[in-house]
N, C-alpha and C positions, 0 to 999 in steps of 0.2 A: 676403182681398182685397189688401192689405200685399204679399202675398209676388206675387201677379198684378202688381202694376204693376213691383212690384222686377224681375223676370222679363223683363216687359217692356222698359223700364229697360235694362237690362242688354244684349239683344238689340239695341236700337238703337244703343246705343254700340258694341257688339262690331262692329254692321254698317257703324255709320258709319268705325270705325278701320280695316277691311279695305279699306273706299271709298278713308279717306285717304291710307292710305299705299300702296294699288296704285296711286293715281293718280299718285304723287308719282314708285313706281319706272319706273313707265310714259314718264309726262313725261322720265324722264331717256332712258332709251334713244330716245325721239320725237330726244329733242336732238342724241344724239350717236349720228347715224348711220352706220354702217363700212362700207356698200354695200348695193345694192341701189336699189328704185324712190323712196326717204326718202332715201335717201343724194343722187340723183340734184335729187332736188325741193329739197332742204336748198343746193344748190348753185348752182340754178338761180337760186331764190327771192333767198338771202342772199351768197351768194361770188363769185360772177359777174362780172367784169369785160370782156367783149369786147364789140366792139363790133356784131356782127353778131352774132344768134339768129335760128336756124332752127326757127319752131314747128311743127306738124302729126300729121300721122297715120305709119303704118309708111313710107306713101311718105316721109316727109324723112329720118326716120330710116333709111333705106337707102338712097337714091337718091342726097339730095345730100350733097354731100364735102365738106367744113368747110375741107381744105388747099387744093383748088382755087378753090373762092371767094376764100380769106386771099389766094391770089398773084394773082388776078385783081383784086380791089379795095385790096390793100394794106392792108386790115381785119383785124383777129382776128378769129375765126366762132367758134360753136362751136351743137353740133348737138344742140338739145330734145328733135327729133320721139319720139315715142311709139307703139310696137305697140297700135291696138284703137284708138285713139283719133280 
């Protein structure tokens, strides 16, 4: 009986320490995104500084121009829209 819990025991830690530390390597690459749709979101969310965002579907993301607004209003722009959404 001894050796069944130890067994046991054992398994959950073994599972809880793969849990822990894939989370942890996970977590890092979440953070530090080099491109892509995380890279994009990472930017939006936390670095962003302009003053005009354009949000929407494929239509803003293609449609409208980030530079032609900037010299129309004199604002920075810059352009969220998203395919599928």
């Amino acid at each position: 009986m001894r050796a069944f819990i130890y067994k046991i025991a054992l398994f959950i830690l073994i599972v809880f320490s793969i849990d822990f530390f894939s989370g942890i390597i996970l977590d890092y690459f979440y953070q530090h995104p080099k491109s892509g749709i995380v890279y994009q979101e990472d930017y939006i969310i936390n670095k962003t500084n302009q003053e005009i965002l354009i949000f929407g579907s494929s239509r803003a993301a293609f449609h409208y121009i980030p530079d032609i607004i900037s010299k129309e209003t004199l604002m920075t722009t810059y352009n969220v829209g998203r395919e599928g959404t």
